[in-house]
C-alpha positions as CSV (number, residue, x, y, z in Angstrom):
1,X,0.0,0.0,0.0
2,X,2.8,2.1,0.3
3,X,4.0,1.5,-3.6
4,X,3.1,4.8,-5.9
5,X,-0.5,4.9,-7.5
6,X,-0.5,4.4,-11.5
7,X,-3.2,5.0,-12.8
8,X,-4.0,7.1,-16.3
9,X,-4.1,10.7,-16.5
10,X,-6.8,12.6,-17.0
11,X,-10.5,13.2,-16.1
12,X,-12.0,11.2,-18.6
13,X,-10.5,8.2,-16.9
14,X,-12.1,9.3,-13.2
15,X,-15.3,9.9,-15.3
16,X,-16.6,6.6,-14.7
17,X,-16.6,6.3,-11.0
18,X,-19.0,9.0,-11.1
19,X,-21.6,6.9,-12.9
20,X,-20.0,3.5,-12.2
21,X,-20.3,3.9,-8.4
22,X,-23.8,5.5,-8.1
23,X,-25.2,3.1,-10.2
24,X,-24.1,0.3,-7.9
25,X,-25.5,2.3,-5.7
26,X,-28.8,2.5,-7.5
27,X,-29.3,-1.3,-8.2
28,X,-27.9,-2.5,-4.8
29,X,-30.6,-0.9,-2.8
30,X,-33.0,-1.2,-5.1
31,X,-32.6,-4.9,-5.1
32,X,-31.9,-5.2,-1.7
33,X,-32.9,-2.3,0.7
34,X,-30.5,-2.7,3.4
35,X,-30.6,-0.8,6.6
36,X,-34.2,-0.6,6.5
37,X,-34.1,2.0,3.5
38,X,-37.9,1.5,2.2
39,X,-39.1,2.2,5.8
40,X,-36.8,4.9,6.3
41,X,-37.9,7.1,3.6
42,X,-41.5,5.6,3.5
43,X,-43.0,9.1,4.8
44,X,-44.0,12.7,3.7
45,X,-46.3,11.4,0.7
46,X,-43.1,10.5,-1.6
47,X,-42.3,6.6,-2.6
48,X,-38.9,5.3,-1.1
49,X,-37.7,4.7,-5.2
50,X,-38.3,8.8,-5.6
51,X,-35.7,9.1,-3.0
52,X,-33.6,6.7,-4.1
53,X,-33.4,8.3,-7.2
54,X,-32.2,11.7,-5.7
55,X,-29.7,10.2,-3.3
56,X,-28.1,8.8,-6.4
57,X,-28.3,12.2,-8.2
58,X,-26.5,13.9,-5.6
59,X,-23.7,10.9,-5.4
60,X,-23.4,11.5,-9.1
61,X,-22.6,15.4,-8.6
62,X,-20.6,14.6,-5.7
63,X,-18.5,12.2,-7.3
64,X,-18.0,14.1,-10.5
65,X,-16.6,16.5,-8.1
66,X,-14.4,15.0,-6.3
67,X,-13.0,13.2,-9.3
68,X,-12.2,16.4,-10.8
69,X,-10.6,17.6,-8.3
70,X,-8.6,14.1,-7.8
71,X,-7.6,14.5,-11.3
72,X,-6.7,17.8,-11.3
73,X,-4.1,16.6,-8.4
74,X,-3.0,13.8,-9.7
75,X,-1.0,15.5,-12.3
76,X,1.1,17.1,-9.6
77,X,1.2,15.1,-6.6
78,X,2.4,11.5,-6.3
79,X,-0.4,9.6,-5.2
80,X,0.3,6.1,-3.0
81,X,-1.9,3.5,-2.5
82,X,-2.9,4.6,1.0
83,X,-3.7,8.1,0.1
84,X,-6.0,6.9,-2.5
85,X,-7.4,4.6,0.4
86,X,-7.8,7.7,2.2
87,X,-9.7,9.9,-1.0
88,X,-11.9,6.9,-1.5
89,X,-13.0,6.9,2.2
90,X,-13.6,11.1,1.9
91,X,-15.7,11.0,-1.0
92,X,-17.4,8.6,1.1
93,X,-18.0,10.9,4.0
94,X,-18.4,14.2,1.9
95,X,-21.5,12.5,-0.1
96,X,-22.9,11.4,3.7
97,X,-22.4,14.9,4.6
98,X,-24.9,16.0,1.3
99,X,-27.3,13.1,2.1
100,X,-28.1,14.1,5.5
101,X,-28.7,17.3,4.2
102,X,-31.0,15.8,1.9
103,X,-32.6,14.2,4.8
104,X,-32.9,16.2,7.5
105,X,-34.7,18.8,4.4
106,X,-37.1,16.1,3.9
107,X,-37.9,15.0,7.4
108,X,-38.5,19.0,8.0
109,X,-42.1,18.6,6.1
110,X,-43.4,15.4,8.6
111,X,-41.9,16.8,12.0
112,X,-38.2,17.7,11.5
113,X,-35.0,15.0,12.0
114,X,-31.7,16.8,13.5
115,X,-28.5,16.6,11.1
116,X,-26.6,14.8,13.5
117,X,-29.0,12.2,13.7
118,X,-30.0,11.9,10.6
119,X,-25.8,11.4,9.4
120,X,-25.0,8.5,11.3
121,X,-27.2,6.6,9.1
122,X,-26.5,8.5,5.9
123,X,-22.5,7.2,6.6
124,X,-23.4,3.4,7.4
125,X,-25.7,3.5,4.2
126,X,-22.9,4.8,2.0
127,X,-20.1,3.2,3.5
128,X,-21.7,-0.6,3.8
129,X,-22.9,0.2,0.2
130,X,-20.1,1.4,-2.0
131,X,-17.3,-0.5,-0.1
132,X,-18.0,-3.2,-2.5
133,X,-17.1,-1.8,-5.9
134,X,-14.2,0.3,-3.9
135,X,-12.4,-2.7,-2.7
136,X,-13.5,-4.3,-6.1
137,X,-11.6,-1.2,-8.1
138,X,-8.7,-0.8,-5.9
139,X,-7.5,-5.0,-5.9
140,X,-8.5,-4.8,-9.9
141,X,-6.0,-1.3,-10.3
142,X,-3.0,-3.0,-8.0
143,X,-3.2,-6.4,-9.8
144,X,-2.6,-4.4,-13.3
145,X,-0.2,-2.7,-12.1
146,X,1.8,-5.8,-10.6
147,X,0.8,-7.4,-13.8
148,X,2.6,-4.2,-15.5
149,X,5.5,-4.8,-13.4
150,X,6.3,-8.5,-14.2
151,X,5.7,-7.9,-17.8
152,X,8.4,-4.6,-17.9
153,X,10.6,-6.9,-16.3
154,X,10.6,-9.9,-18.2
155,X,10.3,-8.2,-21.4
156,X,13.8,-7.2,-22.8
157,X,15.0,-5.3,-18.9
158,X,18.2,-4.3,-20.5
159,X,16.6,-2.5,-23.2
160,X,14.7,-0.7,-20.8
161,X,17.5,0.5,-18.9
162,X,19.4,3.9,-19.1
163,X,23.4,3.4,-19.6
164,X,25.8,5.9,-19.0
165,X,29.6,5.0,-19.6
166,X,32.4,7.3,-19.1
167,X,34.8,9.1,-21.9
168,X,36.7,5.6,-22.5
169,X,33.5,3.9,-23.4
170,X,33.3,2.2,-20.2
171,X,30.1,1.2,-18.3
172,X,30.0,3.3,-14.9
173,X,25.9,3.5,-14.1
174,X,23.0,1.9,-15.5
175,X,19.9,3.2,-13.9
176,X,15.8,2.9,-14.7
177,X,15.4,5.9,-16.5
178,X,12.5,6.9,-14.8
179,X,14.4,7.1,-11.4
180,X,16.6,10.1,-13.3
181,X,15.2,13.3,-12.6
182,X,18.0,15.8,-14.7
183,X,21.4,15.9,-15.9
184,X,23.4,18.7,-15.9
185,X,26.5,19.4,-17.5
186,X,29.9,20.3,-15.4
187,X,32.7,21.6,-17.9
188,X,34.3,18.0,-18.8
189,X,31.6,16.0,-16.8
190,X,28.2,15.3,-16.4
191,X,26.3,15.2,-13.5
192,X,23.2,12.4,-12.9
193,X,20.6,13.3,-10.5
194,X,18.2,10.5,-9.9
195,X,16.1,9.1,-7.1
196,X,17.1,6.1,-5.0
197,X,14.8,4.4,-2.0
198,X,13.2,8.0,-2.3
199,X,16.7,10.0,-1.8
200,X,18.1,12.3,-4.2
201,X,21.2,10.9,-5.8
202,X,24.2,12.4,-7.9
203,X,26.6,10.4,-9.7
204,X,29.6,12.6,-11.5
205,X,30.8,10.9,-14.5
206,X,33.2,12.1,-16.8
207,X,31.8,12.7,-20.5
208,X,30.0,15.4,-22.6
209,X,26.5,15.9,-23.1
210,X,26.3,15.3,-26.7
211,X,27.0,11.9,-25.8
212,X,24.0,11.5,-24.1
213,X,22.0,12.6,-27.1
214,X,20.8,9.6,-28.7
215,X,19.4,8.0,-25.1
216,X,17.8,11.4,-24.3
217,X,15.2,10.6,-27.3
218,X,14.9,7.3,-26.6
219,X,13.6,7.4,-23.1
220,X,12.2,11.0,-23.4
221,X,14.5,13.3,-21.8
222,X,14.6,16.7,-23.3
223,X,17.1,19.3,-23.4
224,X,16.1,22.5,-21.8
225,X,19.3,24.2,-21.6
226,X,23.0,24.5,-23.0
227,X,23.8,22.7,-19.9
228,X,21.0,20.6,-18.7
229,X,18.2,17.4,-20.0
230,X,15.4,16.9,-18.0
231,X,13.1,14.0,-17.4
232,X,9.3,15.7,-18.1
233,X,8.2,13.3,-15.7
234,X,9.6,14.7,-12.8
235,X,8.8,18.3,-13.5
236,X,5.6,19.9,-11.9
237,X,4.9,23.0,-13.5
238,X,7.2,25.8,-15.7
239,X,7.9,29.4,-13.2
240,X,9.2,32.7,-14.2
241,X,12.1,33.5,-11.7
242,X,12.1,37.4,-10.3
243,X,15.3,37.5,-12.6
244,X,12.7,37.2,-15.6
245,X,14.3,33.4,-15.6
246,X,11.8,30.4,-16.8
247,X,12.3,27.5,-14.3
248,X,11.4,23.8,-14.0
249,X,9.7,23.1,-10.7
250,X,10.4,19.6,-9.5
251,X,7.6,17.3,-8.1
252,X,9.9,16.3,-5.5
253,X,10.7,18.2,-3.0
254,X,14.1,19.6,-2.0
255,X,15.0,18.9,-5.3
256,X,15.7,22.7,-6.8
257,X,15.5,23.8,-10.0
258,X,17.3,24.2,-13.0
259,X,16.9,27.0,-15.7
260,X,14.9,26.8,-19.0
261,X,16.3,28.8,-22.6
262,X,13.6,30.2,-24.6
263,X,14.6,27.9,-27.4
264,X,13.5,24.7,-25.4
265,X,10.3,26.4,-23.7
266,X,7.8,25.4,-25.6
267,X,8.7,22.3,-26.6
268,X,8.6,21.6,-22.5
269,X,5.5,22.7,-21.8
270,X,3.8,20.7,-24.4
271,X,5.1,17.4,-22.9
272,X,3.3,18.4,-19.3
C-alpha cells in the first residue's frame, strides 16, 4: 500500500466512477434495501424509489466533483496506494455529509430529524454500500499494475534501462530511467541526479553531453538548456524566476530547480 498509485491521466478516466459507483448504488438498494431504507424514507407522501433516485443524483454530482478535483491533483502530486485509500473513504463521508442534508430537508415537512441524527445513518448506508465496488476497483488497479511490473521486467530489462559510460567507453551507471530526474553538465563532466529508495542521488561521470543525445530521445528526456536534459516526468509545472528566468519546478521536493532557454520552452511545456 505504500508503492506509488498508476493510474492514467486525466478526467476522462475518473469519469466513470462518477456513474459507475452511483449506479451500484442504485441497483444495490433497489434490489436489496439494506438498513431498512424503504421504511426509512416511507414518509411525507413521496415513494422510497423517488428518494432513491435523488440520493443517487446527488452521489453523481458529488462524485463528478471529487474526481475532478482528484484528477486535477493527480497531475502534480504522487499519489500512494494509501492516500487513494484515504480519498476513497472522503468521497465517502463528503456524499454522507450531502445526504443528511437531503434528509434532514425532507424530514423537515413530517416533524423535522436533527442533522446529526440523521448522518450516522447516511454514513453506514454509503459506506456498507459502496465499499464493494471500492475494494473491487482498488484490488483490480493494484493487480494491473503488478501485472505491468512482471511484464516490464521480463520483457527485454536491458533495453529498458538507461546506460551511461564514461569518456573511455566504459560502463559506470546503468539506472531505470524513470528514477533520473535531470542531468546537468559540469565543464568536462556530467552530473546524474536521480532518485534512489526515495533519496536524491548524484553520480559525477566524466563525459559530454552530446553523448547522451541519442538516449535522451529514446527514453524522453529533453534538453532544456546549454547545460541541462530533464526527465518531463519529474517536473511539476514551468515558473518565471524574479530575474525574468523560466524555471522547471520539481515534483519532488528539495530537489531545486534548474533553468529553461527560450529555445526549449515550448517544446517543454507541451510534454506536461
Amino acid at each position: 500500500m505504500d508503492t506509488t498509485l498508476r493510474i492514467s491521466k486525466g478526467y476522462g478516466n475518473q469519469v466513470k466512477y462518477a456513474i459507475l459507483l452511483p449506479a451500484f448504488f442504485f441497483f444495490f438498494i433497489f434490489v436489496y434495501h439494506p438498513f431498512s431504507f424503504r421504511e426509512y424514507f416511507d414518509v411525507g407522501g413521496k415513494s422510497w424509489t423517488f428518494h432513491l433516485l435523488m440520493l443517487t443524483c446527488i452521489m453523481i454530482g458529488v462524485l463528478a466533483l471529487t474526481r475532478l478535483v482528484f484528477s486535477a491533483l493527480y497531475k502534480y502530486i504522487p499519489f500512494r496506494w494509501w492516500h487513494y485509500v484515504l480519498w476513497c473513504l472522503g468521497e465517502v463521508l463528503v456524499t454522507s455529509f450531502f445526504f443528511a442534508l437531503y434528509i434532514t430537508l425532507f424530514y423537515m415537512k413530517s416533524g423535522g430529524m436533527p442533522y446529526f441524527t440523521a448522518l450516522p445513518y447516511a454514513f453506514q448506508l454509503v459506506l456498507m454500500t459502496l465499499l464493494y465496488p471500492y475494494v473491487i476497483a482498488i484490488a483490480v488497479r493494484v493487480i494491473m499494475n503488478k501485472s505491468s511490473d512482471l511484464e516490464n521486467v521480463v520483457k527485454e530489462p536491458e533495453e529498458t534501462l538507461l546506460k551511461f559510460y564514461d569518456e573511455h567507453k566504459r560502463l559506470k551507471l546503468t539506472i531505470d530511467p524513470s528514477a533520473v530526474m535531470f542531468i546537468a553538465a559540469d565543464e568536462n563532466y556530467i552530473k546524474i541526479n536521480y532518485l534512489e529508495n526515495e533519496r536524491v542521488r548524484v553520480y559525477q561521470l566524466r563525459n559530454s553531453m552530446k553523448s547522451f543525445e541519442a538516449d535522451a530521445a529514446k527514453h524522453g528526456f529533453v534538453r532544456c538548456h546549454r547545460s541541462y536534459y530533464v526527465n518531463p516526468r519529474h517536473v511539476k509545472l514551468l515558473s518565471r524566476g524574479k530575474d525574468g528566468i523560466i524555471y522547471t519546478e520539481f515534483i519532488r521536493e528539495g530537489v531545486g530547480r534548474i533553468p529553461v532557454s527560450k529555445q526549449y520552452y515550448q517544446k517543454l511545456a507541451d510534454m506536461l
